[in-house]
Steps between C-alpha positions, in 0.01 A plus 500: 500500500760304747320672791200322392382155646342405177470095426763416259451209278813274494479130322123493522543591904341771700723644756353752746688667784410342809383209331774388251525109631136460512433645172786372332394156611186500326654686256734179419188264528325717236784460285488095582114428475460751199240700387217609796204260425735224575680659748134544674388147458806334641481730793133417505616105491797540786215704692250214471728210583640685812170595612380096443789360707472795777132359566577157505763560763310681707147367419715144646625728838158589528297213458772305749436799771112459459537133586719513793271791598176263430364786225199333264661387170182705327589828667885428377373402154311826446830696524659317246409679208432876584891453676633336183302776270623791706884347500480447069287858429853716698735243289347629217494857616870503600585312191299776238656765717821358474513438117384884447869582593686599221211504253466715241244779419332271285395286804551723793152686414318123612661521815260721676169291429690171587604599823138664612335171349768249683479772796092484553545071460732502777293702702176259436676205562638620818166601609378116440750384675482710802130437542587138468743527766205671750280214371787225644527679799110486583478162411786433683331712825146321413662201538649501849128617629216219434184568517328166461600433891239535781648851637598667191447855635815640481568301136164695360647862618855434378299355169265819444781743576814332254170451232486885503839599513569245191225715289696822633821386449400391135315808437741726580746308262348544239435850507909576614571273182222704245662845666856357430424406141313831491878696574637350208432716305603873517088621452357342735763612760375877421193389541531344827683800598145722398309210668727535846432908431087475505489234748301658744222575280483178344510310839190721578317405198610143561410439853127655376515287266536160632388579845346180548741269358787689698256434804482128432874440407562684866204308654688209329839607663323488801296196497894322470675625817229575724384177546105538463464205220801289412461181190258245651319673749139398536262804505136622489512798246215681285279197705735227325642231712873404289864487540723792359687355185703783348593830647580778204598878516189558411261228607378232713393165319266275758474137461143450579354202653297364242835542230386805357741866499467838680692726368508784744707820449800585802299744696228330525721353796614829651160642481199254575484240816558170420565166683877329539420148649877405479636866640730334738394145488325224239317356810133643532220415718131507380145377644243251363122618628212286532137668599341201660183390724521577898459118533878496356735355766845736486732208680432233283545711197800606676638186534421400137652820388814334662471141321440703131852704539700151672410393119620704279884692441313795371485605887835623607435458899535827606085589630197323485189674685154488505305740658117598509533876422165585463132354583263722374162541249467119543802366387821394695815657280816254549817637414831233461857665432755315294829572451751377172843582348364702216179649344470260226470227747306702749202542289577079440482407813196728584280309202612193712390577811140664354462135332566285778304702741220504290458157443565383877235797621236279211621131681541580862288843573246573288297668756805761482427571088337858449117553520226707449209463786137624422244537824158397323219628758107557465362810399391681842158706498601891443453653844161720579535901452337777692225681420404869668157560608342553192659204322745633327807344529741665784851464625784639677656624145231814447580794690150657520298197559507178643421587848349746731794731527562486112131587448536779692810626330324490157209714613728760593560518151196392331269702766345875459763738635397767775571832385515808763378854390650748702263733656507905465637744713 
């Protein structure tokens, strides 16, 4: 029995080799606090208060490093209670673990579901609080790159990109935190092992599956770093003129002109043409076209053209040109190219220059406006036909009549035909 290293109870104290000063510690405050449900909620108390004054220390370091660091008070704010949460949910859990010590078998059997259930909170909260930390750090990277400036190229492609990565990051979170909670327990371990075992099959049967949606969360993936759309682009998709307002794994939402939503899925980009008008650049470049009389004269319209855009800040300065490109099928076609910063004031400034032009071509030129001419004549007398020699009426269209020689040619068929006996030896 000496050679054993069984606990031995001594004064309500539980010594255990290798652990006799830590044991016999709690072993003394068992002894002080008295029986366990007491024991466990003044450990539960001590855990709470330490856990209270450990956030408001450092919940004070950090909100003084966010303003030295100019951080937005709302993104600080936000960490303020998944951080104070997380700090009071291990209290507790140390503190229940802790007052288990020394218990006897009347108690000791509650120990197991207390620790999985304190065990699985921990895990949650730490999940929250992790995905609020990504959260700060986007905002925090969103922040630095504006997009409501004039060349805002490089803000939109940082945007799109730390958008994704966020719903990543945050996905990925959650499912590390539901696999954690999952290992709690001693089942689901074997079962993860049997998963692990048949995980070539199942990834089979997956993958056929949700072929489509795996397609769009890795057209998605793709969308984000290679650049082809970014957050606030201005595109011509499906025949819709909008701006790109969200970017997803999975799909494309398009802010269309006239307010309304396209909701397109991710490889709809990778697969089918579209038009990027702010690729590399917001500034864009488009024509205004007039069909107009040949009595239209080009260099005062030219020179008007010029007066219109010295009016308005629509036009950013860049070109103004007005050309005759084509003068065919009775109309003159006048072509004038505009330039602006953006799309949205592009298609402005082109209404503005269509409005004035029109109404100086009605006060200075309206010889130049488009018309329709009709020739009105007098009927003519039809012209006299010919007639062969017995009246009838004869042209060059018959073949076997009409004239001498096509007489001639029609009695060679119409005619009797010679025959030739041959004679007898």
């Amino acid at each position: 029995m000496g050679g054993r290293n069984d606990a031995l109870i001594d004064g309500g104290a539980t010594r255990l080799p290798g652990k006799g000063a830590t044991v016999q510690l709690a072993g003394i405050w068992a002894d002080i606090v008295g029986p366990f449900w007491t024991r466990l909620a003044a450990f539960v108390l001590i855990g709470a208060v330490i856990a209270v004054i450990a956030a408001g220390i450092l919940g004070a370091v950090f909100r003084v490093v966010g303003r030295r660091r100019g951080w937005p008070d709302r993104a600080v704010e936000r960490l303020r209670w998944p951080f104070r949460w997380l700090l009071l949910a291990i209290a507790v859990w140390i503190a229940a673990t802790s007052a288990f010590v020394g218990s006897g078998p009347a108690v000791i059997g509650y120990k197991t579901p207390v620790d999985r259930t304190l065990n699985i909170l921990v895990i949650a909260l730490a999940a929250w609080f992790v995905a609020t930390v990504v959260s700060l750090v986007v905002d925090l990277t969103l922040a630095r790159y504006r997009t409501d400036v004039a060349d805002n190229r490089v803000a939109r492609r940082i945007r799109t990109q730390v958008l994704v990565i966020r719903r990543v990051a945050v996905a990925v979170i959650v499912i590390i935190a539901l696999a954690s909670s999952l290992l709690v327990f001693p089942a689901a371990r074997a079962a993860g092992a049997s998963l692990l075992a048949s995980a070539g099959v199942v990834s089979i049967i997956a993958g056929l599956a949700a072929q489509s949606t795996l397609g769009n969360v890795i057209a998605g993936m793709q969308l984000a770093f290679s650049g082809a759309i970014r957050v606030d682009d201005v595109v011509i998709a499906n025949g819709e003129w909008g701006r790109i307002e969200e970017i997803t794994l999975t799909y494309v939402v398009l802010h269309v002109w006239d307010d309304r939503r396209l909701v397109l899925p991710s490889t709809y980009f990778t697969t089918t043409p579209f038009e990027n008008w702010t690729r590399t650049s917001s500034q864009l470049m488009q024509a205004v076209e007039f069909d107009l009389d040949w009595r239209v004269e080009p260099v005062a319209m030219r020179e008007e053209m010029h007066r219109i855009l010295a009016r308005t800040k629509l036009w950013d300065g860049r070109v103004a040109v007005l050309q005759v490109t084509d003068a065919i099928g009775g109309m003159v076609h006048v072509r004038i190219l505009v330039t602006a910063v953006d799309a949205p004031t592009l298609f402005d400034l082109r209404c503005f220059v269509r409005e004035e032009m029109i109404a100086w071509l009605h006060e200075h030129q309206p010889a130049a406006l488009p018309r329709t001419r009709v020739l009105m004549t007098e009927p003519e007398a039809p012209p006299a036909r010919r007639t062969g020699h017995d009246g009838e009426q004869r042209d060059d269209r018959e073949l076997f009549g009409g004239s001498a020689e096509a007489d001639a040619r029609g009695k060679d068929f119409t005619g009797p035909v010679a025959t030739h006996t041959p004679s007898r030896p």
